[in-house]
NUMARKOL-10042 format. One record per residue (C-alpha): residue in three letters; z, y, x; residue number from 1; chain. Coordinates in Angstrom, 2 decimals. Each point is the difference from the previous one (the first is absolute). Layout:
BEGIN
REC, ALA, Z, Y, X, NUM, A
...
This chain:
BEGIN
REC, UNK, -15.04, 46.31, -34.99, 1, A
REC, UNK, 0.04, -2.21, 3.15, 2, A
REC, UNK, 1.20, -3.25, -0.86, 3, A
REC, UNK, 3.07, -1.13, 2.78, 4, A
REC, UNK, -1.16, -2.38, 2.63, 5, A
REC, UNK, 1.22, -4.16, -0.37, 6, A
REC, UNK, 2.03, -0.66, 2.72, 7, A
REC, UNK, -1.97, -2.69, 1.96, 8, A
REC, UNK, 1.80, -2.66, 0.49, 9, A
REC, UNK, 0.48, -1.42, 3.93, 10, A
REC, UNK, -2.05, -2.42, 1.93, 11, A
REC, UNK, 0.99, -3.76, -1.28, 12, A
REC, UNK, 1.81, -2.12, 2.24, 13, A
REC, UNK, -2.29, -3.26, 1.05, 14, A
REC, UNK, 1.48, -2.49, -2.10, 15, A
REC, UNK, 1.77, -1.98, 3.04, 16, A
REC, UNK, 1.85, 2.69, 0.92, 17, A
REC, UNK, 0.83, 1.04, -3.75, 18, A
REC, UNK, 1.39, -3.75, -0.43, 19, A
REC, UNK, 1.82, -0.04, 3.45, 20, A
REC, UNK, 2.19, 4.12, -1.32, 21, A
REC, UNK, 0.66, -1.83, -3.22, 22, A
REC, UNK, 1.22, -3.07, 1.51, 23, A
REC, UNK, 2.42, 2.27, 2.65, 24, A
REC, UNK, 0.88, 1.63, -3.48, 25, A
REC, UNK, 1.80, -3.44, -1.54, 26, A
REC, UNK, 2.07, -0.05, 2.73, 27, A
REC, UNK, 3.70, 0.63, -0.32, 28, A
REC, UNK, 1.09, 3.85, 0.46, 29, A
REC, UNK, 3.62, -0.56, 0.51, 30, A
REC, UNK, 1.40, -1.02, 3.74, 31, A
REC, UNK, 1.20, -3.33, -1.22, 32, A
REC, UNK, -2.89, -0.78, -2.01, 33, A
REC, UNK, -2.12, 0.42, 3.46, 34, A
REC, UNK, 2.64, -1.90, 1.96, 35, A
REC, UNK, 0.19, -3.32, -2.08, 36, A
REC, UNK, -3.98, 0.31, -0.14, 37, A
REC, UNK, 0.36, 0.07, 3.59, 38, A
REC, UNK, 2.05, -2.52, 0.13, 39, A
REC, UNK, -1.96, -2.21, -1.88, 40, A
REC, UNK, -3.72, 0.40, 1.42, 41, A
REC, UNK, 1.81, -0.49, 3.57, 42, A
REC, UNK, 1.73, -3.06, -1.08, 43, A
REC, UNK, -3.71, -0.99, -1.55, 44, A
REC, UNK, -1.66, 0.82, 3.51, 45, A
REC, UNK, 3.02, -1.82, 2.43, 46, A
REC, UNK, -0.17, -2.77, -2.20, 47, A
REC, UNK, -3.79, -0.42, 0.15, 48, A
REC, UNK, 0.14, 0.48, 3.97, 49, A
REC, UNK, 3.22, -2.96, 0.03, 50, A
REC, UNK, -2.29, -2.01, -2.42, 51, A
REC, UNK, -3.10, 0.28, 2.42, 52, A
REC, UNK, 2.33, -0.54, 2.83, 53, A
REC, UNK, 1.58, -3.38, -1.40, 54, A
REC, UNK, -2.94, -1.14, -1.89, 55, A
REC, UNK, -1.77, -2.43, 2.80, 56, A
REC, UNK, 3.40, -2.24, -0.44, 57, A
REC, UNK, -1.45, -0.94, -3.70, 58, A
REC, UNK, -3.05, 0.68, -0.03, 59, A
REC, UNK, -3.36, -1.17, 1.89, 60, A
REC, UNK, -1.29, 3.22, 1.19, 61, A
REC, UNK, -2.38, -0.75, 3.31, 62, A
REC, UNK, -3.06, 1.40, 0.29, 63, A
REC, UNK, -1.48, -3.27, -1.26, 64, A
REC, UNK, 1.55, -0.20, -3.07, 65, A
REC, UNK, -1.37, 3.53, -1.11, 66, A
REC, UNK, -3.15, -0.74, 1.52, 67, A
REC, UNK, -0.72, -2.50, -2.86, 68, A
REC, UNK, 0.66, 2.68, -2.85, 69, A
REC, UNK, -2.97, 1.94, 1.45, 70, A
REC, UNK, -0.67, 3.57, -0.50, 71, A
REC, UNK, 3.11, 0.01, -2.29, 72, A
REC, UNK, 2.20, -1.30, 3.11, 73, A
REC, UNK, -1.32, 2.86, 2.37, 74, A
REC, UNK, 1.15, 2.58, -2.57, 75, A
REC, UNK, 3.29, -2.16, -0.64, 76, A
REC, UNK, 0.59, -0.01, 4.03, 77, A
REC, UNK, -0.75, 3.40, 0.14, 78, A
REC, UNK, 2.20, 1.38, -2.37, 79, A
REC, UNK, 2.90, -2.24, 0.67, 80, A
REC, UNK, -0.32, 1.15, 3.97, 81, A
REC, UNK, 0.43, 3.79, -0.59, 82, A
REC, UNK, 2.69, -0.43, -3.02, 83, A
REC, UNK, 2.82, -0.21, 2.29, 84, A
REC, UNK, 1.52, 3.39, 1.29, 85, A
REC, UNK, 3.57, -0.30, 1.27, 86, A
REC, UNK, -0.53, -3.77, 1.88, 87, A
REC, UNK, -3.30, -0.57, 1.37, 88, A
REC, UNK, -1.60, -3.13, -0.07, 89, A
REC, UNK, -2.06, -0.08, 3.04, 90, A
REC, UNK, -1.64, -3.81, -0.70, 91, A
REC, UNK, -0.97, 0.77, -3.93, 92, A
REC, UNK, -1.62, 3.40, 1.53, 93, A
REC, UNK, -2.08, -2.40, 2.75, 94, A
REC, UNK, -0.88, -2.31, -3.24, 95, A
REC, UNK, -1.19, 2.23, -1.85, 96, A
REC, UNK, -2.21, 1.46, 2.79, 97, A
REC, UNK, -1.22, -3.01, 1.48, 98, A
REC, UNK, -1.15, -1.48, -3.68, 99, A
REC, UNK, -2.19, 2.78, 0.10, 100, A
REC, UNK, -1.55, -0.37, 3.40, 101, A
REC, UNK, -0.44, -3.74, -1.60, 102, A
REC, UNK, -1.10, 0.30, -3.52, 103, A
REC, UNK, -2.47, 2.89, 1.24, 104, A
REC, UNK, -1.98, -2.69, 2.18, 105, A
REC, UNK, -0.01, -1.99, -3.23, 106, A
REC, UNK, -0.45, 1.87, -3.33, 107, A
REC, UNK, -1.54, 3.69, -0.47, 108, A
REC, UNK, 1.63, 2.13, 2.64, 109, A
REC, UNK, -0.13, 3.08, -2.09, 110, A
REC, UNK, 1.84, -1.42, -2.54, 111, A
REC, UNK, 2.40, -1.77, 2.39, 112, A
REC, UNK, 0.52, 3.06, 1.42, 113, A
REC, UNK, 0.63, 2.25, -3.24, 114, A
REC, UNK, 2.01, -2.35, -1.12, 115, A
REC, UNK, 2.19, -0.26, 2.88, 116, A
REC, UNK, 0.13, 4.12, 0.69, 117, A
REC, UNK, 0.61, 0.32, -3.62, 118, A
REC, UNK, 2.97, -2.73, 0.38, 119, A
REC, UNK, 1.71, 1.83, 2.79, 120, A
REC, UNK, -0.31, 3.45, -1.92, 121, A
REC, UNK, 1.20, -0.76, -2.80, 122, A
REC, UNK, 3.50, -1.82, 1.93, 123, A
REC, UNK, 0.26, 3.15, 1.72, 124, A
REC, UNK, 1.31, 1.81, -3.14, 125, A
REC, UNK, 3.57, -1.68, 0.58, 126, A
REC, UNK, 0.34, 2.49, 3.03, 127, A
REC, UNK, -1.27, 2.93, -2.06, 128, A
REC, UNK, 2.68, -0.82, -2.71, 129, A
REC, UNK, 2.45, -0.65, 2.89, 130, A
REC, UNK, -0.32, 3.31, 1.30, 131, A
REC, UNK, 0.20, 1.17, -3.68, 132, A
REC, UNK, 3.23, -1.13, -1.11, 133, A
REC, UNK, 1.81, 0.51, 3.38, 134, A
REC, UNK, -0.92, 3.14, 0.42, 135, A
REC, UNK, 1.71, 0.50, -3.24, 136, A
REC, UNK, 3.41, -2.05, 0.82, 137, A
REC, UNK, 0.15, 2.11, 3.06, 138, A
REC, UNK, -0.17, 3.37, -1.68, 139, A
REC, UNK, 2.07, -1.08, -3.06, 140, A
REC, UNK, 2.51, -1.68, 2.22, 141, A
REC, UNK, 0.19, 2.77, 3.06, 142, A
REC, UNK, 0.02, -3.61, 2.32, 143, A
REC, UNK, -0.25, 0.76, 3.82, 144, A
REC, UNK, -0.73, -2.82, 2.81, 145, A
REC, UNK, 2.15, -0.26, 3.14, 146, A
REC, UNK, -0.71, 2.99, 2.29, 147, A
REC, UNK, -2.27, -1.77, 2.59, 148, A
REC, UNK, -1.70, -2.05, -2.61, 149, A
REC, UNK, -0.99, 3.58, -2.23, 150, A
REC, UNK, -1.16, 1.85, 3.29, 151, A
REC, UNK, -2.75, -3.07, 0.48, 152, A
REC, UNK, -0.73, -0.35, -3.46, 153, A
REC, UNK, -0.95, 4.06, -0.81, 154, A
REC, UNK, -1.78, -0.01, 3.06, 155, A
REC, UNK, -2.18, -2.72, -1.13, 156, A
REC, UNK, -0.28, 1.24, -3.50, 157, A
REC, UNK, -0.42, 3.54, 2.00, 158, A
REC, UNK, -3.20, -1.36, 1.52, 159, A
REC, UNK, -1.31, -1.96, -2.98, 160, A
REC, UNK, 0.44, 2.60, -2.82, 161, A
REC, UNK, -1.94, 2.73, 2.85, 162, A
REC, UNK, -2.89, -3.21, 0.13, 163, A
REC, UNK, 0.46, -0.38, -3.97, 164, A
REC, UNK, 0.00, 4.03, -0.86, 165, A
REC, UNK, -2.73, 0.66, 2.60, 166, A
REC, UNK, -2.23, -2.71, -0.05, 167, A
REC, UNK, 1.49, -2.06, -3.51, 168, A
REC, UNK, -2.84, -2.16, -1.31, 169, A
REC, UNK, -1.81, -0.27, 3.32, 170, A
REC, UNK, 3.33, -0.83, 1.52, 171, A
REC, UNK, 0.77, -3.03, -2.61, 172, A
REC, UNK, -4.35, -0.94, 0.07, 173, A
REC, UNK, 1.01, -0.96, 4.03, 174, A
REC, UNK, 2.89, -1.31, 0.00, 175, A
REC, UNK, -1.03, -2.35, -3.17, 176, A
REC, UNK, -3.43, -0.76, 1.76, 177, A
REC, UNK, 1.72, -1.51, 3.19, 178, A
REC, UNK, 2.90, -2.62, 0.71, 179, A
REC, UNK, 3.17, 2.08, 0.85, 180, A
REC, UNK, 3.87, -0.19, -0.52, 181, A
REC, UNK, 0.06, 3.84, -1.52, 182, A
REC, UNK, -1.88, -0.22, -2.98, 183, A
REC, UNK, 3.05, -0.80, -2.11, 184, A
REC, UNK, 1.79, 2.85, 1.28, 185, A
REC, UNK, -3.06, 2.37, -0.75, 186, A
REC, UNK, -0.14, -1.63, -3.83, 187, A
REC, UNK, 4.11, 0.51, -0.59, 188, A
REC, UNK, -0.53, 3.72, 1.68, 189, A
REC, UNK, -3.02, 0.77, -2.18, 190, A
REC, UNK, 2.26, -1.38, -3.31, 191, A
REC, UNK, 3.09, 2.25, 1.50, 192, A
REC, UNK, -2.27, 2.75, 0.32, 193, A
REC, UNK, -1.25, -0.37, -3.50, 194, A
REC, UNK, -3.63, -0.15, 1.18, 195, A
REC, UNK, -2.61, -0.53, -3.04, 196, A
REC, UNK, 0.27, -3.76, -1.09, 197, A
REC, UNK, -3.49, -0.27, -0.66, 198, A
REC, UNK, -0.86, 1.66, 3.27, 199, A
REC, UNK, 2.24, -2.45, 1.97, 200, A
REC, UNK, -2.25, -2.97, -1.59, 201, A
REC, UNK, -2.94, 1.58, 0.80, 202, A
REC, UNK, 0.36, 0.38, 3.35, 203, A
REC, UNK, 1.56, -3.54, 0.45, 204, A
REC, UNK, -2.04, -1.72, -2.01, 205, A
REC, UNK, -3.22, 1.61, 2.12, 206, A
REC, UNK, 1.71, -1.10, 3.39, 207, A
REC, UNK, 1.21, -3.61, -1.02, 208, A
REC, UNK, -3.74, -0.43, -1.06, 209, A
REC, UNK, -1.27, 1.45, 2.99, 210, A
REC, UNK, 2.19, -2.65, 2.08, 211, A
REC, UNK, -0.74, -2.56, -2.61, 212, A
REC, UNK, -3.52, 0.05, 0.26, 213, A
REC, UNK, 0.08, -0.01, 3.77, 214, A
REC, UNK, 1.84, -3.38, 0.01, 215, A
REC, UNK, -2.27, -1.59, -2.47, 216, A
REC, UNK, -3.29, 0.96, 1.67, 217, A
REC, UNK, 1.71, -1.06, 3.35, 218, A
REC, UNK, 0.84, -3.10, -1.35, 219, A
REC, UNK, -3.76, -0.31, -1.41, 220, A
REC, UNK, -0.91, 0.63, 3.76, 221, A
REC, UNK, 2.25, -2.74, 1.14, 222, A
REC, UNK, 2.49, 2.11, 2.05, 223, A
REC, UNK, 2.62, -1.29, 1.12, 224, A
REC, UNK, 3.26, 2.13, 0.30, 225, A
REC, UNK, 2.74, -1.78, 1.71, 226, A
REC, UNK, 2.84, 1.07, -1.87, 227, A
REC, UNK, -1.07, -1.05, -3.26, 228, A
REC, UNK, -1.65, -3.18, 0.71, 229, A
């Protein structure tokens, strides 16, 4: 008598991914148990971009004064310049750029320039969570924009979810990999959109690198770039 076939058992998920389902399985399942996390990882993000905003008035933080902290002060630059999501901060974003440019003509420029990529990466998960939790509010909440403001808003997330569904990690690899206003919006569509976390940071973390790297062997080649020097 044939003895009945095991089922086999699927293919395992990598572990990154396994971690990243059980972690979205934690989170509340009722509507206000989504809303007040919401509520609370926005407040975390607005406060951190106020903080960044407000924090030259206390605190020393010119390019000089995280030039002395070495390859730790690139990362710290870094990090600090892509943290903020809702107000930019245009002069800690030129810091943190030009201290690589600098450091790169002075210590190793690979690891100058790892360390800086890395440091912008990892700040860019504040407009990932962003898109997260407001995507969330929004549904929860059935809020609408004024009129005229919703027309130019869909047809900007129009055209960034077609670059995100049709080109996604090639689309966030560029726009990470060079200086540009959008990114932010491309990071809070691809956390709306509930692209793969671990594919987000991938991609980011290759094109910060990429630009990283660039300014750190241009600064080992003493190039000068006007706006950061």
């Amino acid at each position: 008598m044939e003895s009945e076939a095991e089922p086999t058992a699927g293919p395992e998920l990598p572990w990154a991914t396994a971690a990243y389902q059980r972690l979205l399985d934690l989170l509340p399942q009722s509507r206000r148990g989504r809303l007040l996390l919401a509520v609370l990882v926005g407040g975390l993000v607005m406060g951190l971009s106020i903080g960044m905003l407000l924090l030259p008035i206390w605190v020393d933080v010119s390019e000089e004064r995280f030039a002395t902290f070495g390859y730790s002060g690139v990362f710290l630059a870094n990090l600090a310049s892509t943290a903020t999501v809702f107000i930019p901060v245009p002069g800690l974003t030129a810091i943190g750029q030009a201290l690589i440019l600098q450091q790169g003509a002075i210590l190793n420029p690979v690891l100058v320039g790892l360390l800086g990529g890395t440091g912008m990466a990892l700040g860019e998960v504040t407009a990932y969570a962003a898109g997260t939790v407001g995507s969330q509010v929004v549904v929860d909440q059935g809020i609408k924009a004024p009129k005229p403001v919703r027309r130019l808003v869909e047809r900007v997330i129009r055209w960034v979810d077609w670059l995100m569904d049709r080109y996604g990690f090639a689309t966030l690899l560029v726009l990470s990999a060079i200086p540009n206003p959008t990114f932010e919006l491309a990071g809070i569509t691809a956390g709306a959109s509930r692209m793969n976390f671990w594919r987000f940071m991938l991609a980011v973390l290759i094109g910060k690198n990429i630009r990283g790297l660039a300014l750190a062997f241009a600064g080992a080649a003493g190039a000068n770039i006007p706006y950061l020097t």
